[in-house]
N, C-alpha and C positions, 0 to 999 in steps of 0.2 A: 354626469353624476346623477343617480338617480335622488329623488325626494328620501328614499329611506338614509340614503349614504350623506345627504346632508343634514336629517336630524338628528344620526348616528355616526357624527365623522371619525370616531378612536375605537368603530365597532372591531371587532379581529375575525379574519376570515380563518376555517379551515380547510383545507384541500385534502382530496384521498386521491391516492395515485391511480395510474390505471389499471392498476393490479397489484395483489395482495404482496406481493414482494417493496411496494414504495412502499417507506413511513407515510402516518397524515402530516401535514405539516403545517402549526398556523403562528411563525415567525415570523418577524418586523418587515425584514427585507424583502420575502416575498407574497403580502399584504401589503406593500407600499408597490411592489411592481403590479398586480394586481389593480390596484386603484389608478393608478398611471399608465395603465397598456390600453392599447386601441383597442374597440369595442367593435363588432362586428355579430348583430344578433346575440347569441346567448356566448359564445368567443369570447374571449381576452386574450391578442396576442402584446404579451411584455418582452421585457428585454431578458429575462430568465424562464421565463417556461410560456406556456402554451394552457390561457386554461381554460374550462368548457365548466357547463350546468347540465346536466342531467339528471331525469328524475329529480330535481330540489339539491342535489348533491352536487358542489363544485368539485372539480378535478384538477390536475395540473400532469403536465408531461414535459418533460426535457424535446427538445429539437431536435436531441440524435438520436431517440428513443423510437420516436416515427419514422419507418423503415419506407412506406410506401400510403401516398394519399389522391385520391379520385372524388372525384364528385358519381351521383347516380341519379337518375332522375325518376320520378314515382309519378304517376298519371292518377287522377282521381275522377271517376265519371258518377257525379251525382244524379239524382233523379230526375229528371224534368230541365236540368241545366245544362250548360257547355260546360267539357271538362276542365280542369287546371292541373297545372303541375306544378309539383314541389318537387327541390332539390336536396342532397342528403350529400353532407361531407363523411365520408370514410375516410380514419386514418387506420392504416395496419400494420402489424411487428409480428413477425414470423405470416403465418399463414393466417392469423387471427384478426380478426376486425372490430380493434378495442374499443374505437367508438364510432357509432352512429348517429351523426346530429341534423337536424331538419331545420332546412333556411327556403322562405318566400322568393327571394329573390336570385337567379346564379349568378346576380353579378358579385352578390357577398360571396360565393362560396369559390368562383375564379380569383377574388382578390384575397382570398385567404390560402389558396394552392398556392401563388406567385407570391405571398409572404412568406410560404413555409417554406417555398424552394429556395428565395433570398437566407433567412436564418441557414436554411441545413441544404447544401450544394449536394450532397448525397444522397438524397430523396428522390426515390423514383416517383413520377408522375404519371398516374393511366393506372387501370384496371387491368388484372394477370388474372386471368382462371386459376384454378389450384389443379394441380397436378393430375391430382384422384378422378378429374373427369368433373365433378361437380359443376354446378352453375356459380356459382358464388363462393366465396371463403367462407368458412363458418362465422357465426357472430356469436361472443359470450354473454 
């Protein structure tokens, strides 16, 4: 729990879905799961949805709504330094890659594949080209 959430423990969260078709939603039940789901970098997996921060903006996503999730890995070669890498969890629905999140370490972003595949058995895991030839899915 962070220092804000225990000077502000009755604060209310709101979530916007991952696309303009969810309502926002900042109900009891799911700002209690929220506060009670496993934290994994800027993540909250709960027992009712799946929710992320972006840009300052919390999200949330249904389990069965994430059709397909990969991790990608991003190389960064500073000046005068050895390089590092960072990891990036993609989750995708249809051919679109609704969210892009960026994690330190991949052991957070494998233990967050093997949560999602525990929640939703129907989730494909691993990266698919898209059809058109392209290098990657489009991102919105």
């Amino acid at each position: 729990m962070s220092l804000f959430d225990k000077l502000f423990p009755n604060r209310v969260f709101r979530f916007k879905g991952p696309d303009k078709s969810f309502p926002k939603i900042d109900d009891a039940g799911h700002n209690s799961d929220f506060r009670s789901a496993k934290k994994i970098g800027r993540v909250s997996i709960g027992s009712l949805c799946f929710y992320y921060q972006d840009l300052g903006v919390k999200y949330y996503c249904s389990y069965d709504y994430i059709e397909r999730a990969f991790m990608r890995v991003s190389e960064c070669h500073p000046d005068d330094s050895p390089a590092y890498f960072y990891y990036r969890l993609i989750l995708v629905r249809g051919e679109k890659e609704f969210a892009n999140l960026i994690f330190n370490e991949e052991k957070d972003v494998r233990e967050i594949l093997d949560i999602l595949k525990e929640r939703n058995p129907s989730l494909a895991i691993g990266y698919v080209p898209p059809a058109d030839g392209k290098r990657k899915a489009s991102f919105r």
